[in-house]
Biopython code that builds the backbone (N, CA, C, O; Angstrom):
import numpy as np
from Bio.PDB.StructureBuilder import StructureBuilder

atoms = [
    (1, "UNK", "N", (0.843, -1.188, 0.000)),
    (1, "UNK", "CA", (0.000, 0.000, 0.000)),
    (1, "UNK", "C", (0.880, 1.240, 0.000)),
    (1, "UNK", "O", (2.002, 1.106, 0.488)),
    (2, "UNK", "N", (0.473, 2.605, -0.551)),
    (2, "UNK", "CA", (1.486, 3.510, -0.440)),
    (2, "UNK", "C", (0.631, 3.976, 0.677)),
    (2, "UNK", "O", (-0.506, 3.630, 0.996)),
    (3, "UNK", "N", (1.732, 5.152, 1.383)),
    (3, "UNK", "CA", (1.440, 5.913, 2.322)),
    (3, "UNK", "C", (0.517, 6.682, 2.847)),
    (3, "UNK", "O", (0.452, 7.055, 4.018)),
    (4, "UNK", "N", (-0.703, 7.090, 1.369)),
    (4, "UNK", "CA", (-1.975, 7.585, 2.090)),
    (4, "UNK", "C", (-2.930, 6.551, 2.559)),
    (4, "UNK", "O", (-3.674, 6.828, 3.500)),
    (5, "UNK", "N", (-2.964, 5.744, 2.166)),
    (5, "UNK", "CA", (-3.612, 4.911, 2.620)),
    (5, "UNK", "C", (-3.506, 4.678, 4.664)),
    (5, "UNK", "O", (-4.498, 4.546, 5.382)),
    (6, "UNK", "N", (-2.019, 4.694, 5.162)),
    (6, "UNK", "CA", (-1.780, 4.889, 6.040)),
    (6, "UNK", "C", (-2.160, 5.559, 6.749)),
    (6, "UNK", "O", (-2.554, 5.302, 7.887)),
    (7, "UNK", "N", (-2.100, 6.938, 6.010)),
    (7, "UNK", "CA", (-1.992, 8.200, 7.033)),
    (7, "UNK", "C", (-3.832, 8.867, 6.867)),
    (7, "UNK", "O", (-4.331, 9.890, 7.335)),
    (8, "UNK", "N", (-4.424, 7.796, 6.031)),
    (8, "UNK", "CA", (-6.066, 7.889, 6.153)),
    (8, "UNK", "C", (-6.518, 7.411, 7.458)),
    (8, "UNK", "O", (-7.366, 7.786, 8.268)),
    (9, "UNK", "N", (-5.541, 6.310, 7.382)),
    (9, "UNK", "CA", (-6.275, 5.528, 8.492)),
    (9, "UNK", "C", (-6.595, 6.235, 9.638)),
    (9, "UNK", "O", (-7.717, 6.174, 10.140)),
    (10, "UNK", "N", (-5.585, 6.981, 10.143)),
    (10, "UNK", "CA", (-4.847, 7.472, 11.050)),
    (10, "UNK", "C", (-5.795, 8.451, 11.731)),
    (10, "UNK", "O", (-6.083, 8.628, 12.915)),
    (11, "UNK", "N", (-6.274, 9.160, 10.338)),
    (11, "UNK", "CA", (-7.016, 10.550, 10.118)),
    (11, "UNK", "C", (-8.748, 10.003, 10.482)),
    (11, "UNK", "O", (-9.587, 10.472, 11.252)),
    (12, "UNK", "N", (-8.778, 9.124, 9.784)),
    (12, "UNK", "CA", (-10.169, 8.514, 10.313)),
    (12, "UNK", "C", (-10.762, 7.922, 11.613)),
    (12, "UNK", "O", (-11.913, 7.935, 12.050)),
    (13, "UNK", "N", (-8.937, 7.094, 12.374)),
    (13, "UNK", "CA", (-9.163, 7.160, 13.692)),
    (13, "UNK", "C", (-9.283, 8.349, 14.585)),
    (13, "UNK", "O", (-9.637, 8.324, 15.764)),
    (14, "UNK", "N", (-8.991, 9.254, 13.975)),
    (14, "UNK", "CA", (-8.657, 10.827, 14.920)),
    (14, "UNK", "C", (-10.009, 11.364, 14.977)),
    (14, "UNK", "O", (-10.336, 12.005, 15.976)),
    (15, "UNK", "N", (-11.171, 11.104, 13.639)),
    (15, "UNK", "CA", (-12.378, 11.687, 13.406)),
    (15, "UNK", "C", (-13.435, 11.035, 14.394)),
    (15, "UNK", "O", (-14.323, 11.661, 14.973)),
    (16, "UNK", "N", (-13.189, 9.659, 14.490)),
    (16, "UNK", "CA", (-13.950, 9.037, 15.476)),
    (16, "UNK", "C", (-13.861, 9.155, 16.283)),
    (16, "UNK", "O", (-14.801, 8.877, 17.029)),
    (17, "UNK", "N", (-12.411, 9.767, 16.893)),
    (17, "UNK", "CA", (-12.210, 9.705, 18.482)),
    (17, "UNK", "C", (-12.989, 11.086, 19.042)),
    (17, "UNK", "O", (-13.525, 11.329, 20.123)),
    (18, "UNK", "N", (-12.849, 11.699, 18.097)),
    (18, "UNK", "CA", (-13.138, 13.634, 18.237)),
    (18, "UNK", "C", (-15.048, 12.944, 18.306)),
    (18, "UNK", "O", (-15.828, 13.776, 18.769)),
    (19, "UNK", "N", (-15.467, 12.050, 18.031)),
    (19, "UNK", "CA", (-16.835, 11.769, 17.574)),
    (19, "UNK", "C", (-17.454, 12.883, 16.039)),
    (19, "UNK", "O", (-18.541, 13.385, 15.754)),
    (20, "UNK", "N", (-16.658, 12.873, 15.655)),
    (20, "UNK", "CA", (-16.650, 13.105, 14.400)),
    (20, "UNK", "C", (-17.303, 11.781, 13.169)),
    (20, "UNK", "O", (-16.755, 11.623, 12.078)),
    (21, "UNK", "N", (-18.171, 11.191, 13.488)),
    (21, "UNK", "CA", (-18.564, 10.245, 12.962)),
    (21, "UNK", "C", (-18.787, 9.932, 11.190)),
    (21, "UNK", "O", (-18.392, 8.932, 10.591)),
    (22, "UNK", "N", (-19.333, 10.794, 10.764)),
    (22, "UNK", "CA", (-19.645, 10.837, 9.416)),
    (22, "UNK", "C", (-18.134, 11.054, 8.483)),
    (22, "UNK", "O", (-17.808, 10.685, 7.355)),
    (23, "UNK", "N", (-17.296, 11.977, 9.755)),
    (23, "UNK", "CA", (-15.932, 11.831, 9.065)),
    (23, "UNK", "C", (-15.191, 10.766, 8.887)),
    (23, "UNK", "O", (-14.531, 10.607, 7.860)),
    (24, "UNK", "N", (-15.219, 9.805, 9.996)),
    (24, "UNK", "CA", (-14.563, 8.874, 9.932)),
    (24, "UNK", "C", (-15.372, 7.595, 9.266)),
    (24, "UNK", "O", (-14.928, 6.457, 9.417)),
    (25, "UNK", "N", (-16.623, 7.855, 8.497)),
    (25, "UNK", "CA", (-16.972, 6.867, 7.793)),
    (25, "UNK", "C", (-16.425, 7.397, 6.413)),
    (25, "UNK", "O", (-16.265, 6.522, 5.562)),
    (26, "UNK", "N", (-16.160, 8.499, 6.107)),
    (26, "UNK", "CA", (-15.837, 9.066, 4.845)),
    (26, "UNK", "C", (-14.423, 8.465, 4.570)),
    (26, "UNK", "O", (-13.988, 8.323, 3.427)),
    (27, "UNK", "N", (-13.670, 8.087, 5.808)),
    (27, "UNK", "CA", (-12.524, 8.094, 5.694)),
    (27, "UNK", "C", (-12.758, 6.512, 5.302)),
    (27, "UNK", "O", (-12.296, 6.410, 4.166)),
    (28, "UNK", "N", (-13.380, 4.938, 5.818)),
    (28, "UNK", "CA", (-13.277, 4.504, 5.642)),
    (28, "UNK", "C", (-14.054, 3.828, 4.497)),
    (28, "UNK", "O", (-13.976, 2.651, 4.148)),
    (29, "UNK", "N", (-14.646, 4.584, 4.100)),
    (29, "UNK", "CA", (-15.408, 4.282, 2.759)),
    (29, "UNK", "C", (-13.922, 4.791, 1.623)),
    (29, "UNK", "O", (-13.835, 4.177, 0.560)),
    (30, "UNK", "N", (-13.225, 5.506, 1.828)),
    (30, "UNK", "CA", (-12.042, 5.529, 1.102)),
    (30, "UNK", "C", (-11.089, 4.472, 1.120)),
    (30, "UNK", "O", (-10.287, 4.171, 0.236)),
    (31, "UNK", "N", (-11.296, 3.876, 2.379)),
    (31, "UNK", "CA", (-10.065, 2.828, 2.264)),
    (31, "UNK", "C", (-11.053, 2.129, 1.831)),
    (31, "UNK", "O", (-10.753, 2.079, 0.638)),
    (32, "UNK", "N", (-12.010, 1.554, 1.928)),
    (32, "UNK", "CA", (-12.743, 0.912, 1.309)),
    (32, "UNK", "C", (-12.473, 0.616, -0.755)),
    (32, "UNK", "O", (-12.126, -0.476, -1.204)),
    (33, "UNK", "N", (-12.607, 1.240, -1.200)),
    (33, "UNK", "CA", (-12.538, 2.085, -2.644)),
    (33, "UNK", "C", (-11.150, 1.741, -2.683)),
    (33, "UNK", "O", (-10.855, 0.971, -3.597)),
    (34, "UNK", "N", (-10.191, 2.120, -1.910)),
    (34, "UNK", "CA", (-8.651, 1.915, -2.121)),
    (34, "UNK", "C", (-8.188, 0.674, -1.985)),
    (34, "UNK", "O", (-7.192, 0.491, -2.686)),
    (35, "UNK", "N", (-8.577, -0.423, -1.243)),
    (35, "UNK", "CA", (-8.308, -1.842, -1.540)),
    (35, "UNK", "C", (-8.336, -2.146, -2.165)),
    (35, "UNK", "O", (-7.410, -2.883, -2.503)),
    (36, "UNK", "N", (-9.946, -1.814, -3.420)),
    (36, "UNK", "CA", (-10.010, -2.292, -4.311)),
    (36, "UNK", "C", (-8.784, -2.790, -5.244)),
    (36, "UNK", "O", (-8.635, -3.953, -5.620)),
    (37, "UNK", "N", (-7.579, -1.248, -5.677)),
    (37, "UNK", "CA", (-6.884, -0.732, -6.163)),
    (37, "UNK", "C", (-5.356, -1.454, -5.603)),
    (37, "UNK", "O", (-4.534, -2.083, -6.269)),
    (38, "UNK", "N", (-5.336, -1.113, -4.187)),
    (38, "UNK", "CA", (-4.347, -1.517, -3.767)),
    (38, "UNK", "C", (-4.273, -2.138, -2.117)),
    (38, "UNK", "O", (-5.241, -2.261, -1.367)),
    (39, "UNK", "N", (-3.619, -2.295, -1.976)),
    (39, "UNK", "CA", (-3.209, -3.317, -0.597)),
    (39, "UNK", "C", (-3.562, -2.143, 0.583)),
    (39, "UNK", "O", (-3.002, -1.050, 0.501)),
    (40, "UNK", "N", (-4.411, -2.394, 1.559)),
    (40, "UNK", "CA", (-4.386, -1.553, 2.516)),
    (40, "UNK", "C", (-4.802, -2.551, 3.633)),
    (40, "UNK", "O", (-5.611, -3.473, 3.521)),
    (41, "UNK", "N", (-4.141, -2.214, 4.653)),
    (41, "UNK", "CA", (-3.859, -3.024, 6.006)),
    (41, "UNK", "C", (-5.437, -3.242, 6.583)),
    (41, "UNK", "O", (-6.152, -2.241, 6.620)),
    (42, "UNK", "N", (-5.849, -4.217, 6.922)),
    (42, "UNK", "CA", (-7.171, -4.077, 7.801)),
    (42, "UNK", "C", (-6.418, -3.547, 9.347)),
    (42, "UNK", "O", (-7.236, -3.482, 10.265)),
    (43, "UNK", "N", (-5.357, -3.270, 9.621)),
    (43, "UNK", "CA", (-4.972, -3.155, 10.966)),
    (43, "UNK", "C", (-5.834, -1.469, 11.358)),
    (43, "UNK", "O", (-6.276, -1.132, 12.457)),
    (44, "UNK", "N", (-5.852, -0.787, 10.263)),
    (44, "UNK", "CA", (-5.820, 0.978, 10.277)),
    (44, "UNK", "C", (-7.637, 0.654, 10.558)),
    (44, "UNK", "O", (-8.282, 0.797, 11.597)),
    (45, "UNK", "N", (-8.079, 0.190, 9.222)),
    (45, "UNK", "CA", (-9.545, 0.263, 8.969)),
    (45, "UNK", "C", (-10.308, -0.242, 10.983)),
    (45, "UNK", "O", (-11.210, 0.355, 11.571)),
    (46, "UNK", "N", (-9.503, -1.466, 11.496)),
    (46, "UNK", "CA", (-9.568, -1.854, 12.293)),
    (46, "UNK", "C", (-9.848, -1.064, 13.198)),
    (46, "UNK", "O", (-10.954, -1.318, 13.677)),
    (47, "UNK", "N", (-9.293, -0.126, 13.703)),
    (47, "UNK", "CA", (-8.787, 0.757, 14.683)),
    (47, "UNK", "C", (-9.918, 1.625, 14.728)),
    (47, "UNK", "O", (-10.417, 1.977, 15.796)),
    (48, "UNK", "N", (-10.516, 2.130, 13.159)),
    (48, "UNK", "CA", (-11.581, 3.176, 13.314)),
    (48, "UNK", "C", (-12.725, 2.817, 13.401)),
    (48, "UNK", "O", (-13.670, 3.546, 13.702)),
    (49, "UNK", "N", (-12.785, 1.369, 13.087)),
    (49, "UNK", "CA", (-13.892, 0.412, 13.209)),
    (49, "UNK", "C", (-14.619, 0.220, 15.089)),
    (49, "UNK", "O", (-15.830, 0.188, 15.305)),
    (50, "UNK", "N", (-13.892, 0.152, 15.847)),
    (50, "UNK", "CA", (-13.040, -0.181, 17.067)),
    (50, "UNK", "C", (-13.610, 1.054, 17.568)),
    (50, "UNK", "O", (-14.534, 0.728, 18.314)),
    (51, "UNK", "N", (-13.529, 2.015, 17.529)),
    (51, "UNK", "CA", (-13.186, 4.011, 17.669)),
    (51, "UNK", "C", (-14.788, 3.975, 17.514)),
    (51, "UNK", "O", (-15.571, 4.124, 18.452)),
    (52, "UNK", "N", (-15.129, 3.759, 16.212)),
    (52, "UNK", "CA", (-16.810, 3.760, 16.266)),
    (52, "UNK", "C", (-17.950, 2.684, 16.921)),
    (52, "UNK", "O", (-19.171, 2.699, 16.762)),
    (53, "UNK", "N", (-17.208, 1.849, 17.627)),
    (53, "UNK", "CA", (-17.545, 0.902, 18.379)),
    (53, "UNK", "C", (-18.356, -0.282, 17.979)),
    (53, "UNK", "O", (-19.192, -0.970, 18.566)),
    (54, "UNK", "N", (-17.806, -0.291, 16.720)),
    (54, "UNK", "CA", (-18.215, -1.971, 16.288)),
    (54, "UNK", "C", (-16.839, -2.952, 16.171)),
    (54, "UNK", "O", (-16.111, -3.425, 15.298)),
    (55, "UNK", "N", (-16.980, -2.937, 17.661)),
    (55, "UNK", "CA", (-16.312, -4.215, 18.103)),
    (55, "UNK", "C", (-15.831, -5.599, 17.295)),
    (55, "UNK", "O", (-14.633, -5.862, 17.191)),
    (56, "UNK", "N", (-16.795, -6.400, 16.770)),
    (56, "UNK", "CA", (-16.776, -7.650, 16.136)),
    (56, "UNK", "C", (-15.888, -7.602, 14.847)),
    (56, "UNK", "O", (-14.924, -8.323, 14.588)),
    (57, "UNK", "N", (-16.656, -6.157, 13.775)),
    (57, "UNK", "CA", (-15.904, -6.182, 13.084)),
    (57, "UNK", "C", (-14.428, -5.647, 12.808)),
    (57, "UNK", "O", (-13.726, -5.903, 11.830)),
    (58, "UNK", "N", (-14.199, -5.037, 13.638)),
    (58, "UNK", "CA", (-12.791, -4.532, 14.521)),
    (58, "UNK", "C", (-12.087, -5.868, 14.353)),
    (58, "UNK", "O", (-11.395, -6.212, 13.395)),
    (59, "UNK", "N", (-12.510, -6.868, 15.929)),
    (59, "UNK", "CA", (-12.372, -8.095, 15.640)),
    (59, "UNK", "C", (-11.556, -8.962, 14.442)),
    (59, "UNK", "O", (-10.416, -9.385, 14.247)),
    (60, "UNK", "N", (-13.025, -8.957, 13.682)),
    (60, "UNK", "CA", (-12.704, -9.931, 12.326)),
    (60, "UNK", "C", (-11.115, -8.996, 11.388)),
    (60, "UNK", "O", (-10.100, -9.438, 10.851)),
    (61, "UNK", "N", (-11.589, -7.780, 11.579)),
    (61, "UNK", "CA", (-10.508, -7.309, 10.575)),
    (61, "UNK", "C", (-8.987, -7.348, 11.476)),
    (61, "UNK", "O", (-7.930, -7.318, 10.846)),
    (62, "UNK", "N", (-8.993, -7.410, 12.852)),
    (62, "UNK", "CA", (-7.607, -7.595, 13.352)),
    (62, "UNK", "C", (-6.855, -9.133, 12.962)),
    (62, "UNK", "O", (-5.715, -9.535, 12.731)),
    (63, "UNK", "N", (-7.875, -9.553, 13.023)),
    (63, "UNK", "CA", (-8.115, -10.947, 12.709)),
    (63, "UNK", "C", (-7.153, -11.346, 11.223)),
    (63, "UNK", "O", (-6.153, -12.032, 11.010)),
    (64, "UNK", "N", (-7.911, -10.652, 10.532)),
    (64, "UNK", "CA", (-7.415, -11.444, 8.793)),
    (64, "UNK", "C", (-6.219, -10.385, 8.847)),
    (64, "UNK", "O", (-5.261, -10.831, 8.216)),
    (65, "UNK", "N", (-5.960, -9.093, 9.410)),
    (65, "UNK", "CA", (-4.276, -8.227, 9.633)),
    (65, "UNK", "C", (-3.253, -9.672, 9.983)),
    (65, "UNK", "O", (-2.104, -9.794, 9.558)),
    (66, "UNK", "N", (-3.761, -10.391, 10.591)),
    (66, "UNK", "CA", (-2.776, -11.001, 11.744)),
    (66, "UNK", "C", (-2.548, -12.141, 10.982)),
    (66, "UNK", "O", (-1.486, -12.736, 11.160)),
    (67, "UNK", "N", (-3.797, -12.790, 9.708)),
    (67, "UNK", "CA", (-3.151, -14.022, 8.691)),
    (67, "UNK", "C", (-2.616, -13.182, 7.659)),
    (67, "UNK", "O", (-1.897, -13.790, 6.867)),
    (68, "UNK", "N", (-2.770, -11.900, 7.434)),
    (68, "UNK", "CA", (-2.290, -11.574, 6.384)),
    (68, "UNK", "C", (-0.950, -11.184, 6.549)),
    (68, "UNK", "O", (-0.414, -10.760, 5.525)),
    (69, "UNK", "N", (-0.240, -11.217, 7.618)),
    (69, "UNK", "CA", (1.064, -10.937, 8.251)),
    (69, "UNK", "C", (1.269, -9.641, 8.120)),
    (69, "UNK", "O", (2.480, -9.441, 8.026)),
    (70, "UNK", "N", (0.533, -8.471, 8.060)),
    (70, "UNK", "CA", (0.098, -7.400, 7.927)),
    (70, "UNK", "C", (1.499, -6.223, 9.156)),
    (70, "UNK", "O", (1.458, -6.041, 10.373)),
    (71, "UNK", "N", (2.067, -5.930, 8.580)),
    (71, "UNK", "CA", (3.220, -5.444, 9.095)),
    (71, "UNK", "C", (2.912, -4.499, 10.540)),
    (71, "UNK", "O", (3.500, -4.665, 11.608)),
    (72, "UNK", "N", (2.196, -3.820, 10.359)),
    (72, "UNK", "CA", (1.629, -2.864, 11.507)),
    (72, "UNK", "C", (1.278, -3.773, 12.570)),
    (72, "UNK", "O", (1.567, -3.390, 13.704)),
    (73, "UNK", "N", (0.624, -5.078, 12.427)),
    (73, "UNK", "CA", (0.037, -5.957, 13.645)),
    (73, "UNK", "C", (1.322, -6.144, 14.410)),
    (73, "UNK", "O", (1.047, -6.893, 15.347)),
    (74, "UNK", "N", (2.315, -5.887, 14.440)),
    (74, "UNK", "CA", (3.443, -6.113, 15.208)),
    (74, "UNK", "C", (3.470, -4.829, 16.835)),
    (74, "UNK", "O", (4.129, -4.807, 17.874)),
    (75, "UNK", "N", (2.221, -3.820, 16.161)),
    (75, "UNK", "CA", (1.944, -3.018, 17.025)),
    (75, "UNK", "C", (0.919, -3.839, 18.020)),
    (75, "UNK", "O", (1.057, -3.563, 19.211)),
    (76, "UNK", "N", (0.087, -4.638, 17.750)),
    (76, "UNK", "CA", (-1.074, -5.066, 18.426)),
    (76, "UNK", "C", (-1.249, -5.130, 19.987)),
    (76, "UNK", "O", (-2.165, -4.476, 20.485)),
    (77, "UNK", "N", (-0.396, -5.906, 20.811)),
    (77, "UNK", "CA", (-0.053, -6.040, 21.386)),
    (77, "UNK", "C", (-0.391, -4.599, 22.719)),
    (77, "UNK", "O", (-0.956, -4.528, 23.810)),
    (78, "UNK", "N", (0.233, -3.799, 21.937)),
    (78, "UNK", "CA", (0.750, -2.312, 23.156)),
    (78, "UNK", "C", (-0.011, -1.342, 22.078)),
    (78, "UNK", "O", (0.500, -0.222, 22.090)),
    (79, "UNK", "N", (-0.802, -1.432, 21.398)),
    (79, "UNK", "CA", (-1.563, 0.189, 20.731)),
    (79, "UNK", "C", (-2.390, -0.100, 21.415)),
    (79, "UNK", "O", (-2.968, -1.134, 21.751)),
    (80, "UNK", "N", (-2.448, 1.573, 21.756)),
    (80, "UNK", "CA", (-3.392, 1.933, 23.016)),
    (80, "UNK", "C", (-4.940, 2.257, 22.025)),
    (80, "UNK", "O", (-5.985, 2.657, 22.538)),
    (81, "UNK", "N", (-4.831, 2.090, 21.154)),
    (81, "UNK", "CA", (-5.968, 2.118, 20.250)),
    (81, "UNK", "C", (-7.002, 0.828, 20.741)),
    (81, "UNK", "O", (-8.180, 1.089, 20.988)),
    (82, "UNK", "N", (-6.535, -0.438, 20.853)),
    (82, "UNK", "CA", (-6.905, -1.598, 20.877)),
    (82, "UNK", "C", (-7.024, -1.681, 22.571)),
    (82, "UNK", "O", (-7.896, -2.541, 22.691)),
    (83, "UNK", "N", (-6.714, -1.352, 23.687)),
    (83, "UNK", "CA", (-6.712, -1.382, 25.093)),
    (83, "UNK", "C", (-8.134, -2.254, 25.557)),
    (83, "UNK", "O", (-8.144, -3.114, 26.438)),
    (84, "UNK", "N", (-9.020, -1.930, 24.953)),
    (84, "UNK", "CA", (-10.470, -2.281, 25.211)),
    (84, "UNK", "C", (-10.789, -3.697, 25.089)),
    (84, "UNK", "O", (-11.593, -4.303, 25.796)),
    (85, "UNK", "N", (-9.930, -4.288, 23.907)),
    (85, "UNK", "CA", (-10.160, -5.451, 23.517)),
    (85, "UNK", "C", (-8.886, -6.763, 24.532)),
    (85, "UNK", "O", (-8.795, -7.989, 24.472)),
    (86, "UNK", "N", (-8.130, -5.728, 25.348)),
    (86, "UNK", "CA", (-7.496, -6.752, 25.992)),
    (86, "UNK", "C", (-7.751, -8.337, 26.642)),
    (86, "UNK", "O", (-7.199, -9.434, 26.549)),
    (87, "UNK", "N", (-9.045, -7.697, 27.421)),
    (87, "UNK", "CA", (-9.607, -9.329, 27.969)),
    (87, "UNK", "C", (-10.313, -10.055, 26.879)),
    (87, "UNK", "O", (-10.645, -11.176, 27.264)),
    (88, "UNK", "N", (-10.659, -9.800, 25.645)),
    (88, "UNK", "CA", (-11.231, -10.418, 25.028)),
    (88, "UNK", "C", (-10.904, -11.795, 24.103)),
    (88, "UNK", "O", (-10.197, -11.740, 23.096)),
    (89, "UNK", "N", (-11.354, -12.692, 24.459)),
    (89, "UNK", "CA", (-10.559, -14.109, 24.014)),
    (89, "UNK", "C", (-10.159, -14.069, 22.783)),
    (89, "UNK", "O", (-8.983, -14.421, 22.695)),
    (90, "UNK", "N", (-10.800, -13.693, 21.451)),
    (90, "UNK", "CA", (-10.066, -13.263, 20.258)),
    (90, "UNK", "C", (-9.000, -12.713, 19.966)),
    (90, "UNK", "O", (-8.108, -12.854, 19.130)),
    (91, "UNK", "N", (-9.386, -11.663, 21.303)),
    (91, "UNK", "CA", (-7.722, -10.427, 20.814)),
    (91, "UNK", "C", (-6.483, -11.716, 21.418)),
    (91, "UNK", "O", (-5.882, -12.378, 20.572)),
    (92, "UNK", "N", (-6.263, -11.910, 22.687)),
    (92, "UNK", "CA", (-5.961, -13.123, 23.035)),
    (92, "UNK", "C", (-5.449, -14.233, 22.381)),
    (92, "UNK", "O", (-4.438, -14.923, 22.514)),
    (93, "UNK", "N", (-6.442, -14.226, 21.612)),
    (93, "UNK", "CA", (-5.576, -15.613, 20.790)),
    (93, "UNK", "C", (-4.961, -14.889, 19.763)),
    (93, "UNK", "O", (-3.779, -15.219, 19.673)),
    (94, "UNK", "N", (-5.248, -14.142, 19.054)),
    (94, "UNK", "CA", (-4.442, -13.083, 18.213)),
    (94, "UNK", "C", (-2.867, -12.840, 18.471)),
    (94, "UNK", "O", (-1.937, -13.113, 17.712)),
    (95, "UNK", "N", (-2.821, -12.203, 19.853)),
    (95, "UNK", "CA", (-1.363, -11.940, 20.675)),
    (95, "UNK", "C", (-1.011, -13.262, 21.184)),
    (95, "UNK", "O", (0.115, -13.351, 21.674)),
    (96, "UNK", "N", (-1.785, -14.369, 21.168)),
    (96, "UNK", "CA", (-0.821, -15.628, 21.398)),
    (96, "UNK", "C", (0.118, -15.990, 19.991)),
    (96, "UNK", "O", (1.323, -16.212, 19.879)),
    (97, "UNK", "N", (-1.004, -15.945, 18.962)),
    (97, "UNK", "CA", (-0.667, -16.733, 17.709)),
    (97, "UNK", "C", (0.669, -15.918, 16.717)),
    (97, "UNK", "O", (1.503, -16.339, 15.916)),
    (98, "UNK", "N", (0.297, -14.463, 17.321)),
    (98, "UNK", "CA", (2.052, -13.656, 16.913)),
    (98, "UNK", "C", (3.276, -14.116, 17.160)),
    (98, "UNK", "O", (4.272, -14.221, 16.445)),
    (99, "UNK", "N", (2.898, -14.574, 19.128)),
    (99, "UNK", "CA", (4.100, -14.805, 19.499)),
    (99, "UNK", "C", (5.098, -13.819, 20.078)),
    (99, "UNK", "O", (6.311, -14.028, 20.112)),
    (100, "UNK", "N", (4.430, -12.609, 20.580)),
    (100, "UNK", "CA", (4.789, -11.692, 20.952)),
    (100, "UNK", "C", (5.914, -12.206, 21.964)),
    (100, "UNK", "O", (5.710, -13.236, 22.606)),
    (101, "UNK", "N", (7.129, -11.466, 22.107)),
    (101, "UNK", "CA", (7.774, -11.856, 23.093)),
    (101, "UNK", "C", (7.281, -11.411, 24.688)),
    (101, "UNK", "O", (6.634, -10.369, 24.795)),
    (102, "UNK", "N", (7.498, -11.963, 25.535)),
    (102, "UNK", "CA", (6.816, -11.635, 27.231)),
    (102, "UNK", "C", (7.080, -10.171, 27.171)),
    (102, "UNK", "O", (6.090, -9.458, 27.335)),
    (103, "UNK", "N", (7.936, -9.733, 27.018)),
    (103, "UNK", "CA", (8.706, -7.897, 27.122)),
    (103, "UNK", "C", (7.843, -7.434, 26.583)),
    (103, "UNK", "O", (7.143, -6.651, 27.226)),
    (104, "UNK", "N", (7.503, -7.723, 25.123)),
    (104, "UNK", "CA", (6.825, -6.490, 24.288)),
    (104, "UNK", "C", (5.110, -6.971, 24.379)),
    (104, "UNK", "O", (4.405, -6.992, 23.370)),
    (105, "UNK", "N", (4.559, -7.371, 25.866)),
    (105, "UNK", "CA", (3.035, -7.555, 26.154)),
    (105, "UNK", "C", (2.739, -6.211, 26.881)),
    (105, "UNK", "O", (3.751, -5.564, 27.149)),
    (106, "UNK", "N", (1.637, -5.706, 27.225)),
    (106, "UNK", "CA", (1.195, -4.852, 28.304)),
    (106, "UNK", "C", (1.318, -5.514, 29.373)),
    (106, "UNK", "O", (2.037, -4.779, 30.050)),
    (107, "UNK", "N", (1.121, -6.319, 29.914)),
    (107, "UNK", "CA", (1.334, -7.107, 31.260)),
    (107, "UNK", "C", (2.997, -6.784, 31.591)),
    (107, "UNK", "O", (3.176, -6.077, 32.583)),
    (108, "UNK", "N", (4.142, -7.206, 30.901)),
    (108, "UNK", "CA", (5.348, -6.753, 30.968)),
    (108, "UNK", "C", (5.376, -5.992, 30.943)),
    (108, "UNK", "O", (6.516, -5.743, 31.336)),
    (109, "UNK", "N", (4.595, -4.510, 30.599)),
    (109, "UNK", "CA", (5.237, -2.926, 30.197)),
    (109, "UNK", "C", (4.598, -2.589, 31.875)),
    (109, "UNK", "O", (5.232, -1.869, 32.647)),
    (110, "UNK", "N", (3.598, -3.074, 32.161)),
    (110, "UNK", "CA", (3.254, -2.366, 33.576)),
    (110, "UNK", "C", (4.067, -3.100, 34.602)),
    (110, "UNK", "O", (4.180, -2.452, 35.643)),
    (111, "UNK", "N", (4.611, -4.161, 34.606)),
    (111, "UNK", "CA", (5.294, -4.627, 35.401)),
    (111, "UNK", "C", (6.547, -4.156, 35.908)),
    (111, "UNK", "O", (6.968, -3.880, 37.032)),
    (112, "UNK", "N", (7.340, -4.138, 33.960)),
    (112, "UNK", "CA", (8.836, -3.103, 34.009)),
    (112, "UNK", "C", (8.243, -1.392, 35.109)),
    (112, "UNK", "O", (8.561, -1.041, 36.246)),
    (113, "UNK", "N", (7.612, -0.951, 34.403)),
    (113, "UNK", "CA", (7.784, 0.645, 35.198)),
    (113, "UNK", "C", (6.276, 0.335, 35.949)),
    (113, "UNK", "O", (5.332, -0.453, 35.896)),
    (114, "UNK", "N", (6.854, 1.796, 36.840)),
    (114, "UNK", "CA", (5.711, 2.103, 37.892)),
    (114, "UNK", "C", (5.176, 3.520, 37.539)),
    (114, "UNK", "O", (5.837, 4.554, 37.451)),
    (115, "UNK", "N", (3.882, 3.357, 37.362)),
    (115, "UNK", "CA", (3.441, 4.317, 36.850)),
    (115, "UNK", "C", (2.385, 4.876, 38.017)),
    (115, "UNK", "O", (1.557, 4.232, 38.661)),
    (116, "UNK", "N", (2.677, 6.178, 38.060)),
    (116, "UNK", "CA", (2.200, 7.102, 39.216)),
    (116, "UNK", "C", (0.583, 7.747, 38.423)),
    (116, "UNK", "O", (-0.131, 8.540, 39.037)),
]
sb = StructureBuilder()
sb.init_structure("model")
sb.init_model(0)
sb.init_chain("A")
sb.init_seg("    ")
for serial, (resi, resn, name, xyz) in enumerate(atoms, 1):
    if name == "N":
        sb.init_residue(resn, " ", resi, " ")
    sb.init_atom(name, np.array(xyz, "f"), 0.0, 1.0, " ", f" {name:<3s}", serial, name[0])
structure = sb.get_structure()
């Protein structure tokens, strides 16, 4: 994928978070349209999916990021984007099936420091 595609994502998670809603469907109706064309990560689409609070399909699309060896899923783990989905047995098996090392989990990052 080239780089706007990226930095859509990004922009569409920012619209949802602001509750900017209609923006951040604009945004993903673009990545939408842009897959067609070219390679774009479900990790991004994921995130704004997630942001607008449809969970499942958040889910499914972290999901096929993680068979598609989708380069960004190496973030999964520790993006604070995804925090919500921690206890959830999917995300779970997701961060098992990476193989994340113990260090680079959230469980290890709160352990290493103490946070006031």
């Amino acid at each position: 994928s080239d780089d706007s595609s990226y930095f859509l994502a990004w922009t569409g998670l920012a619209y949802a978070l602001e509750g900017k809603r209609s923006d951040a469907q604009k945004a993903l109706e673009q990545l939408e349209s842009d897959a067609k064309q070219q390679y774009v990560s479900p990790y991004g689409v994921a995130s704004i999916r997630l942001a607008l609070g449809e969970r499942d399909s958040a889910l499914g699309l972290l999901e096929k990021a993680c068979q598609e060896h989708a380069a960004d899923s190496i973030f999964l783990a520790t993006a604070q984007e995804f925090d919500s989905l921690h206890n959830e047995p999917r995300f779970r098996r997701m961060i098992s099936t990476i193989e994340f090392p113990r260090s680079a989990t959230p469980y290890a990052a709160t352990r290493r420091f103490k946070f006031q």
